[in-house]
N, C-alpha and C positions, 0 to 999 in steps of 0.2 A: 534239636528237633528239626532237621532236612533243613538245618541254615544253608549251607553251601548251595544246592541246588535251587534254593528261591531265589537267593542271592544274584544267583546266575539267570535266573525270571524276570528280576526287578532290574538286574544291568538290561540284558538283551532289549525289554520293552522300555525304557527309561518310566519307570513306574511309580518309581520314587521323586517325580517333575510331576504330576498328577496331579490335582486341584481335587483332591478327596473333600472340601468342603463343598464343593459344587455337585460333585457326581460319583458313584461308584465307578472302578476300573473292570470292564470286562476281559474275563480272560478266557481263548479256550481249551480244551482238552489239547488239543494239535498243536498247541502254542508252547505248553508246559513242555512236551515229549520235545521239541524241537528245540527249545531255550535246555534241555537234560539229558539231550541223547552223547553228551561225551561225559555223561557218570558212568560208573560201573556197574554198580550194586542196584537190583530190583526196587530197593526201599528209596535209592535218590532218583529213579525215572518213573514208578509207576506213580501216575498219576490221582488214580485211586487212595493211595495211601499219602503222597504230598497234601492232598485235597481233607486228608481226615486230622480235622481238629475241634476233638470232640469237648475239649476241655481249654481253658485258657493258657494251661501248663503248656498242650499242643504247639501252639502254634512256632512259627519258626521268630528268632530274634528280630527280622525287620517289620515282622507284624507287633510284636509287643512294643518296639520302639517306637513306632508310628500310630499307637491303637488300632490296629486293623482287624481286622477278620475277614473270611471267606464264608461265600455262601452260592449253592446250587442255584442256579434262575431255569436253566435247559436241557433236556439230555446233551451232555459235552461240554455245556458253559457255566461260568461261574463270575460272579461278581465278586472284587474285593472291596469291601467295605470301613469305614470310617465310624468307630463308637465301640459301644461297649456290646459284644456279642453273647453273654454268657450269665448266666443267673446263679446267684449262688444258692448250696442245698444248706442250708442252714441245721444245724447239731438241735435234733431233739432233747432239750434239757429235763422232761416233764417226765415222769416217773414211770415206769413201763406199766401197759394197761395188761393184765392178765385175763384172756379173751377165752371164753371157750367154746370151743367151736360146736357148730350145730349137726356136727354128723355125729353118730351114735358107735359108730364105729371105726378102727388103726385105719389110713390108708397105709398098707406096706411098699405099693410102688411108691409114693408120692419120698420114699426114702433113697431111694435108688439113682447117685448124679451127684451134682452140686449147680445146678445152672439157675438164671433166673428165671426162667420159662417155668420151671418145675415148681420153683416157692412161690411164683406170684398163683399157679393153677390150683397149688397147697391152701393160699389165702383165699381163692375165688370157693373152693370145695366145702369151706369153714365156714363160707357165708362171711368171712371178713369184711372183705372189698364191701359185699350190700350195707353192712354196719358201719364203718367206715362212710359211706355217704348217705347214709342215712334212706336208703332207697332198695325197699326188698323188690324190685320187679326189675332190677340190672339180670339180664341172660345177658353171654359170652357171645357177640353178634363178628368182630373183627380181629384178622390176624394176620399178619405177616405183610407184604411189602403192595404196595398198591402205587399207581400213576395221578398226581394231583390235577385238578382242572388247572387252567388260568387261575392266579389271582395277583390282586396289587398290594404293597403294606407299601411304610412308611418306616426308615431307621431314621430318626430326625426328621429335618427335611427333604433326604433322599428317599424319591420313587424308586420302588424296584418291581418289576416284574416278573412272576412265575410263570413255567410256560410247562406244563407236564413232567414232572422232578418225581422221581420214584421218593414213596416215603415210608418210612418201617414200623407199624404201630405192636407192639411188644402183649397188647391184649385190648379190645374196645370192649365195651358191654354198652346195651341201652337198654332202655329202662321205659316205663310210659311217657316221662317228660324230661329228661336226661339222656344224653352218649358221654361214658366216659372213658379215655383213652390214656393207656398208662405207658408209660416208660421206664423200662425195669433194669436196675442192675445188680451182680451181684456181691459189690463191694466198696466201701465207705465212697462215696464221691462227694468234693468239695464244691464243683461249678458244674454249669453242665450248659451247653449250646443251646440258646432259647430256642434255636430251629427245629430240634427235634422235638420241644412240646407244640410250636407255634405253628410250622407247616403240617400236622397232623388236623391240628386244630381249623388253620385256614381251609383245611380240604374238607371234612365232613360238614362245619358250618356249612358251607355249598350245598354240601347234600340232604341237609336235614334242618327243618327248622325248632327244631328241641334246644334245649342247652347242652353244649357241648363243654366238658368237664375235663382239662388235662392234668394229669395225675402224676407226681416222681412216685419211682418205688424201690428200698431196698430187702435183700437180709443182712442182717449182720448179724452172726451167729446164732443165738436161738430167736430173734427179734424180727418183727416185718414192722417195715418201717414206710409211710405215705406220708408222698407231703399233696397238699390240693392247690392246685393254682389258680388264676383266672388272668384273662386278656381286658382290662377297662377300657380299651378301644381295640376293637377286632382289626383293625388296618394298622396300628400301631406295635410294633417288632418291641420296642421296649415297653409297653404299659404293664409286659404282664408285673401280678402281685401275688405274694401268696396268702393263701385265705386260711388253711389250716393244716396242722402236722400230730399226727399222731403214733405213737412206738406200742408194738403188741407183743407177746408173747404169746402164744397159740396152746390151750390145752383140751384133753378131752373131757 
């Protein structure tokens, strides 16, 4: 997973001397490209793709040796961090709920693709999602990639700072005393980057004082599957917990 060219990040910056218990390492964009530019291949200089480690599988060997992980703080910069970055999706063991949906009629687009945008819009069309949270007054309010204010968390006891970080919410709804924001994929996943449920989260908190609800979502074959999280301290990068998980099977 792009060992060699980190390899060549952590010699160039001596990064691996680093006092990760004291502080994150900041890195920036123009740093990575400069510590990579006698690679060959796209995949070991862009930046973009070194920087995506969506899963703990991702990361490159001297991250998992060290615990590490990366995390966005700037347009351009990023913190390397110290702990455990990643939550696991835990295996719905409980027996598929046979759900039928509240439209009275086929949708014939909703068959057309395989992506998850289409199955999670499949589940929001069924009245799922509102069942699922128990909250018929969820309308479809957010979508697609937005600029976070400031904010501060905490990974342990390292401060980190946000400073305007593009973040991608996959579908929000809010509701009269709820926003909830989902993250959708289309296929089995074992861990998943708290970042993408937790900076989605730290951003609309800001904006709304409702409860703010982040949500996993998959298909896996005929199944839509949610899990519901929560953050027990909103400045806290590790609190989150999950709250509850449920496996559907959609019918008319």
């Amino acid at each position: 997973m792009n060992n060699k060219p980190w390899k060549a990040i952590f010699d160039k910056y001596k990064i691996a001397k680093h006092d990760f218990n004291k502080e994150p390492f900041i890195i920036t964009a123009e740093q990575i490209k400069t510590a990579t530019s006698q690679f060959k291949t796209t995949n070991e200089r862009e930046v973009r793709i070194l920087c995506k480690q969506d899963c703990r599988e991702d990361r490159p060997d001297i991250f998992i040796e060290n615990k590490l992980f990366l995390l966005p703080v700037k347009n351009g910069i990023y913190v390397i961090v110290k702990g455990d970055g990643y939550i696991d999706i835990p295996e719905i063991k409980e027996t598929t709920i046979i759900y039928k949906s509240k439209l009275d009629f086929d949708l014939d687009t909703s068959k057309v693709g395989n992506s998850e945008m289409q199955h999670l819009d499949f589940a929001y069309a069924s009245s799922l999602v509102r069942t699922f949270l128990e909250d018929n007054t969820l309308v479809l309010t957010i979508r697609g990639r937005k600029y976070t204010p400031r904010f501060l968390f905490f990974v342990g006891k390292q401060k980190i700072e946000v400073t305007s970080v593009q973040t991608e919410v996959d579908a929000g709804y809010e509701g009269k005393n709820k926003v909830a924001l989902i993250e959708a994929k289309n296929a089995k996943t074992n861990n998943v980057i708290i970042r993408q449920l937790f900076y989605p989260f730290k951003q609309w908190s800001y904006h709304t004082k409702k409860e703010v609800v982040p949500l996993f979502f998959e298909k896996q074959s005929d199944n839509y599957l949610f899990w519901q999280f929560e953050f027990k301290n909103k400045d806290d990068y590790n609190s989150i917990k999950l709250v509850k998980s449920c496996k559907y099977e959609i019918t008319l």
